[in-house]
C-alpha positions in Angstrom: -36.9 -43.9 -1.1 -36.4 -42.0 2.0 -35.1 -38.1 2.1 -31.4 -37.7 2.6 -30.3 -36.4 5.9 -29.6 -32.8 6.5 -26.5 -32.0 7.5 -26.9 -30.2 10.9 -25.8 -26.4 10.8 -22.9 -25.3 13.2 -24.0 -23.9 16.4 -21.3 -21.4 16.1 -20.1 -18.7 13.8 -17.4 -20.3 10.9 -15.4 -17.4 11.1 -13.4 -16.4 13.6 -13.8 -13.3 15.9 -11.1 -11.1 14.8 -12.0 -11.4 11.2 -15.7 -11.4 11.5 -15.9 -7.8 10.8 -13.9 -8.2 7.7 -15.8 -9.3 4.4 -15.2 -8.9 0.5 -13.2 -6.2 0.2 -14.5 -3.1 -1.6 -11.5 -4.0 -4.3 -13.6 -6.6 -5.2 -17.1 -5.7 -5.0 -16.0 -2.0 -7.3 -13.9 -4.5 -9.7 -16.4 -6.7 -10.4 -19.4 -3.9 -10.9 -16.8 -2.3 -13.6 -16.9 -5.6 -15.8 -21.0 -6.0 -14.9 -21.2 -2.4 -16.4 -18.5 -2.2 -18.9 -17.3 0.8 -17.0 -13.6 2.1 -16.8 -11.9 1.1 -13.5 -9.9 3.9 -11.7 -10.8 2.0 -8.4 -8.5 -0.8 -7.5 -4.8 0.7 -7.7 -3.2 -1.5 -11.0 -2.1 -0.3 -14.2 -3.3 -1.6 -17.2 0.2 -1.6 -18.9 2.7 -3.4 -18.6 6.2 -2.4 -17.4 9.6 -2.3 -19.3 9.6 -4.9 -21.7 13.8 -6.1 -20.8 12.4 -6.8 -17.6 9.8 -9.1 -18.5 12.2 -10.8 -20.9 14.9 -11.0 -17.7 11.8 -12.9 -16.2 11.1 -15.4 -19.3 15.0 -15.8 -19.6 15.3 -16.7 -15.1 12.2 -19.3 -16.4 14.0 -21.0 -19.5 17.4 -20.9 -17.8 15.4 -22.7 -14.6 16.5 -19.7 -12.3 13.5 -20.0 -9.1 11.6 -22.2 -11.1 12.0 -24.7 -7.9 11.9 -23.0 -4.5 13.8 -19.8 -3.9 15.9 -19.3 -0.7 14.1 -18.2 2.3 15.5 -14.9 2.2 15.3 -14.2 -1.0 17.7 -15.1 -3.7 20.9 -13.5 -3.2 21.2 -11.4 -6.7 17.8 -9.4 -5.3 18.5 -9.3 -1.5 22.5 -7.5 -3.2 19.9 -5.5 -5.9 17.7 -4.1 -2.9 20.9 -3.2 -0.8 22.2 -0.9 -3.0 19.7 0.4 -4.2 18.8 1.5 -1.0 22.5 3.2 -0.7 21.9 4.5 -4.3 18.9 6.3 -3.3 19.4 7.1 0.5 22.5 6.4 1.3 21.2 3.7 4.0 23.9 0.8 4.3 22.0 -3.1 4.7 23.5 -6.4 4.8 21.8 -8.6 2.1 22.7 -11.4 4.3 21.0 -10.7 7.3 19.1 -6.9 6.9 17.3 -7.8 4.0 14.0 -10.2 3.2 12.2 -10.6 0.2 8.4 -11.5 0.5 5.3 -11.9 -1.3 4.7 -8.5 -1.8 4.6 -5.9 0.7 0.8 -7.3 2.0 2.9 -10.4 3.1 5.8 -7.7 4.6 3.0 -6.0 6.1 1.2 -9.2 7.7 4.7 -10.8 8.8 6.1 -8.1 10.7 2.7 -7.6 12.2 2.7 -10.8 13.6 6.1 -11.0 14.8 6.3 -7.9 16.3 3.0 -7.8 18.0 1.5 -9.4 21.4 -2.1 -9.5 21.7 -3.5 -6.5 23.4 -0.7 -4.2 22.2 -1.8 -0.9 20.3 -0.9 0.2 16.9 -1.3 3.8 15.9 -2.2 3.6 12.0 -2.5 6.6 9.6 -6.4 7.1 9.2 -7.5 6.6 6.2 -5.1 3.4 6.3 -4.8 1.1 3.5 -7.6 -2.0 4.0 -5.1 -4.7 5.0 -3.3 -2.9 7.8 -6.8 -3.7 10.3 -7.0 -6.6 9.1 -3.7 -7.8 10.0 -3.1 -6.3 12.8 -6.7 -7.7 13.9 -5.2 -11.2 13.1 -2.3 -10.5 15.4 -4.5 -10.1 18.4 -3.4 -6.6 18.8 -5.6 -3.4 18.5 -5.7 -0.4 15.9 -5.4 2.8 17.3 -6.5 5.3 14.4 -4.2 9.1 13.8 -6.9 10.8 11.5 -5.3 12.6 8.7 -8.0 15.2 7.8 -8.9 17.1 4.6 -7.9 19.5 2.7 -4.1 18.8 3.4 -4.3 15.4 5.0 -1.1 16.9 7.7 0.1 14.9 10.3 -0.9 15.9 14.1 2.1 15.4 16.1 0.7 16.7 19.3 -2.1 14.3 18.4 0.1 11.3 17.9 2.0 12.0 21.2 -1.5 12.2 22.4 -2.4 8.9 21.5 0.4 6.9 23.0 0.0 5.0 25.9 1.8 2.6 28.2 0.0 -0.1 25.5 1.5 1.1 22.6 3.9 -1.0 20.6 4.5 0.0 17.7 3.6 3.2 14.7 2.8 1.9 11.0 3.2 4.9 8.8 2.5 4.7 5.4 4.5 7.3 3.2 3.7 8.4 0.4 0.6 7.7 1.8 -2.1 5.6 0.6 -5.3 6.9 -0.4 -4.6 10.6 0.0 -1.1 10.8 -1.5 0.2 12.8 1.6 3.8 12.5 1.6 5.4 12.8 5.4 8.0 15.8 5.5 11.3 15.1 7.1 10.0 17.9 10.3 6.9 15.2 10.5 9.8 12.9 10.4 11.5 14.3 13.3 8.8 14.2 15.4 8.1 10.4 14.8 11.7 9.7 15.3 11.9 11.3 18.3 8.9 10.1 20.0 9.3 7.0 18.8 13.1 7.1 21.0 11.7 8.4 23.9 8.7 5.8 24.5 10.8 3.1 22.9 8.3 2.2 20.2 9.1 -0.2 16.7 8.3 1.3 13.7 7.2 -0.3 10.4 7.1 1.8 7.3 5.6 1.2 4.2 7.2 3.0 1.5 6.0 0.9 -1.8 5.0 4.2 -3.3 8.9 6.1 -2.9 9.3 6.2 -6.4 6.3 8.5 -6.9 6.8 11.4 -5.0 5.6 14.5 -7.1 6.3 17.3 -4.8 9.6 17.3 -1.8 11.2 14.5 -1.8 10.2 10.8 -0.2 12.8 10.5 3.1 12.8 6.8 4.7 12.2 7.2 8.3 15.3 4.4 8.7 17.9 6.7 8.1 17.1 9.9 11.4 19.1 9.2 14.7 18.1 6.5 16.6 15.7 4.5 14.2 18.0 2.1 11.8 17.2 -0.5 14.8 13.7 0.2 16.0 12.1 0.5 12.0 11.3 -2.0 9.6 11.0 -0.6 5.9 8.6 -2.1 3.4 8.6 -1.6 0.0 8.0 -3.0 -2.8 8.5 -4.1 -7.1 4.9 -3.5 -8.0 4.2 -0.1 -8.1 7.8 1.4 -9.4 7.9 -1.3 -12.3 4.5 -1.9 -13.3 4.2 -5.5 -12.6 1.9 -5.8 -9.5 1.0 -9.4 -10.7 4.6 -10.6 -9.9 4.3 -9.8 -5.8 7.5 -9.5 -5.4 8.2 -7.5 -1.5 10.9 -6.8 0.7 12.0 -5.8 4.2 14.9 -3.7 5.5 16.2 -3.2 9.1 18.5 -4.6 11.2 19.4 -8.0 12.0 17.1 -9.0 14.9 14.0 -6.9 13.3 14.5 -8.9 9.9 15.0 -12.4 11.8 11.9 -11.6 13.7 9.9 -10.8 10.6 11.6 -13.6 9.1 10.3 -16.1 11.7 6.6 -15.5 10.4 7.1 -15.0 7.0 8.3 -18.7 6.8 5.1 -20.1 8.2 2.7 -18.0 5.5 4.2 -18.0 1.6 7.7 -19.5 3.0 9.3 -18.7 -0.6 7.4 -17.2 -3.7 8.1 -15.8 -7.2 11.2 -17.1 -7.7 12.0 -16.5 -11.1 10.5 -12.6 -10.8 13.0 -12.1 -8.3 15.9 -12.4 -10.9 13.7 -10.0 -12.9 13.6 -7.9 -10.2 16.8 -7.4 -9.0 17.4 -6.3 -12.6 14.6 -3.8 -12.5 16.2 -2.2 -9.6 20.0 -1.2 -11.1 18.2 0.6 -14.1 18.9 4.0 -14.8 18.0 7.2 -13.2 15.9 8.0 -16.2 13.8 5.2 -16.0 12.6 6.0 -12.5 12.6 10.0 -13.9 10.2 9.2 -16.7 8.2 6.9 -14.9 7.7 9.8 -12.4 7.5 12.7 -14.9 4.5 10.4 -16.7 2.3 9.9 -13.6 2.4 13.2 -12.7 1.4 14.4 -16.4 -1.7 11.8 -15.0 -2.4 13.2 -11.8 -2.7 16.6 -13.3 -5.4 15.0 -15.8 -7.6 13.2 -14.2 -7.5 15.8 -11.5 -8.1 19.2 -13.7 -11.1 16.5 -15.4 -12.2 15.8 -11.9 -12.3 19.8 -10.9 -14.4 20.4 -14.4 -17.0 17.6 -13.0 -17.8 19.7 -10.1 -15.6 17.8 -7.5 -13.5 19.2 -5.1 -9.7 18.2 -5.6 -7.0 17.4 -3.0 -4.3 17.1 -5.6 -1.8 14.1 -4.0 2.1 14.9 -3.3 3.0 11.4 -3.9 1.1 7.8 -5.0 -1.0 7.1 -7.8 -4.7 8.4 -6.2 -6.7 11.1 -6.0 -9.0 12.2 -3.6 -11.9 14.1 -4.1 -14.8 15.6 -2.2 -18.2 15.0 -3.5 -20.5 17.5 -1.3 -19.9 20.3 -4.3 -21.7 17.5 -6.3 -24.8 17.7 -3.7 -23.7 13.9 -2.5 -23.0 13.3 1.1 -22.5 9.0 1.0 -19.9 8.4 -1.2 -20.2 4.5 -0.6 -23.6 5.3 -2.0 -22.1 7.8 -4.7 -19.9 5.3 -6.3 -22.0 1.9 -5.9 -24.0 4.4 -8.6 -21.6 6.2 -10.8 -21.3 3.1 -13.2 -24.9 3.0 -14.0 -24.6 6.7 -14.3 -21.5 7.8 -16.4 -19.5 4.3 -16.8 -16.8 5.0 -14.2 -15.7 3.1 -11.4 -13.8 4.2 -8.1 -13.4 4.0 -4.4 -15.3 5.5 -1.3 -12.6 6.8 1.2 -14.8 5.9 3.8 -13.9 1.7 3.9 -10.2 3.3 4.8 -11.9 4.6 7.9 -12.9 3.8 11.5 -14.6 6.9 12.0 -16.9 6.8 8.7 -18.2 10.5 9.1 -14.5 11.9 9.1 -14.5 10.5 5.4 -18.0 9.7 4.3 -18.2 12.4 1.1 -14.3 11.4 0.1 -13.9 9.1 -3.2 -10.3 7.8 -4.4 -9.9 7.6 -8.1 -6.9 5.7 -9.3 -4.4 7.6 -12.6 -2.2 4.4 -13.4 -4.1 3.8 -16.5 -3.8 4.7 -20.3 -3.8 8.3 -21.0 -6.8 7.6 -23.3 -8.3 5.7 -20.3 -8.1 8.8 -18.3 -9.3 11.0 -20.9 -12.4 8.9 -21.6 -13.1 8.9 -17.9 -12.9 12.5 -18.0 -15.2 12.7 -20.5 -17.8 10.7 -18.9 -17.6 12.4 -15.7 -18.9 15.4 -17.8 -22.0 13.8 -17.6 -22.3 14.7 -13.6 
């Protein structure tokens, strides 16, 4: 019996180009050395309870009454797309049309990816926040355009506004700011504000924001960019359910702007998800019209967080940049005598059963955050104090 044929290997590479450089994300690879190791997992950014419990009955009740169980309306459906209106006037005053200025996605990844590609031509640049959250280069990779890094640098992680007028050219399209700002909980004042909006008039730029961290502001105040002189129709806001309600499972996104930017985004968002997570959406728009002290609590519990993990983490040796805003910390690990931190925390399992992330994936210039590590304080406050305990053992 004769040998089966080979098949015969492509000559050329599977993947294409513009994602070639982007593998298994580091989510991934720290996530699945925490359950290898038994370790506690302050590395990828999800809580491990569960939000209010009326909200996930509104969700079970949208299911049994056959609310989104079939597909959703492009948009959105309209009790969410109303929900995210006003509660954009509750908290800023800002004025939408749930019929035409507002679009619920998948989450704000899928925001993120759609207005990407439908604002962008290939070969236009994007200034990005350095350290940027991992799926802003990969998106804007996949629009053809190219990444054009604004370093925010230790200890106060500021932004450079001579810098950022520095590094707009005649190729520049657009600014994605990320506010409260993802991993180093920065959170833009409305003078940083100013600047943006201004230069952002002046060389007639788009602006996306993504603001999916709002509701966590710890210190000031969070200020959508949206809402300065002349940038209602040149910004698209992003936010999102997940982070403010607990239920990053659900993926349940929006955008905000005005008519054409939504329509534009709108115009690529069809072609990726098209609809999803149609009964959460009812759920959702639920979520949003609870009460002030919901979103006070929430806050007034994360923060009792930050400040433990990030005394524990001082205790361990590490030096602290305690966040304004988010759900991270960062941390320095050269006090520790470590100068690789990819290196750092592909060990720190093995050696005191704790997971987290090296800053230095956030990064095109690797050496600007080589010795950072981003530990996550959404978790139990036993989790936490466990994981302090641990880190004693550095």
């Amino acid at each position: 019996m004769s040998a089966p044929e080979r098949t015969p290997r492509l000559a050329r590479p599977i993947l294409n180009r513009r994602l070639a450089a982007f593998g298994t994300t580091i989510f991934a690879e720290m996530s699945a050395l925490a359950t290898a190791t038994g370790s506690i997992n302050l590395g990828q950014g999800f809580p491990d309870t569960d939000g209010p419990a009326e909200i996930a009955e509104a969700a079970v009740r949208a299911i049994r009454d056959g609310r989104g169980n079939q597909y959703p309306p492009g948009p959105g459906v309209p009790e969410l797309r109303t929900a995210i209106a006003a509660h954009q006037q509750r908290f800023y005053g800002l004025d939408h049309d749930p019929d035409t200025e507002v679009l619920v996605t998948a989450g704000a990844t899928e925001a993120i990816a759609a207005s990407l590609l439908a604002l962008l031509e290939p070969g236009d640049e994007v200034i990005a926040l350095e350290p940027f959250y991992d799926s802003y280069a990969a998106c804007i990779a996949m629009a053809g355009a190219v990444r054009v890094p604004l370093t925010l640098r230790a200890p106060d992680f500021r932004l450079d506004v001579d810098a950022l007028r520095a590094a707009v050219t005649p190729r520049t399209r657009l600014l994605l700011l990320n506010t409260p700002h993802n991993p180093t909980g920065t959170v833009l004042t409305p003078a940083e504000l100013a600047a943006v909006a201004e230069l952002a008039v002046s060389r007639d730029l788009l602006v996306i924001t993504d603001e999916v961290y709002e509701h966590l502001v710890f210190e000031g105040a969070h200020t959508p960019l949206a809402g300065l002189p002349g940038m209602r129709e040149r910004t698209v806001t992003i936010s999102s359910a997940g982070k403010t309600f607990s239920f990053t499972g659900w993926k349940v996104g929006w955008v905000t702007g005005a008519p054409e930017l939504v329509t534009a985004v709108r115009s690529a968002k069809q072609f990726l998800t098209y609809v999803a997570s149609g009964p959460f959406q009812y759920a959702i728009a639920e979520a949003l019209a609870l009460p002030d002290t919901y979103y006070d609590t929430f806050r007034a519990d994360l923060a009792a967080k930050r400040d433990l993990l990030a005394d524990g983490l001082a205790a361990a040796g590490f030096e602290v940049f305690r966040p304004q805003g988010t759900y991270f910390v960062t941390t320095d690990i050269t006090p520790l005598g470590e100068r690789d931190g990819l290196a750092f925390c592909r060990a720190l399992p093995k050696r005191c059963g704790v997971v987290a992330i090296p800053n230095q994936v956030f990064y095109d210039d690797k050496a600007a955050g080589a010795t950072q590590v981003r530990w996550a304080f959404c978790k139990r406050t036993d989790v936490l104090e466990e994981a302090v305990e641990r880190l004693r053992r550095l």
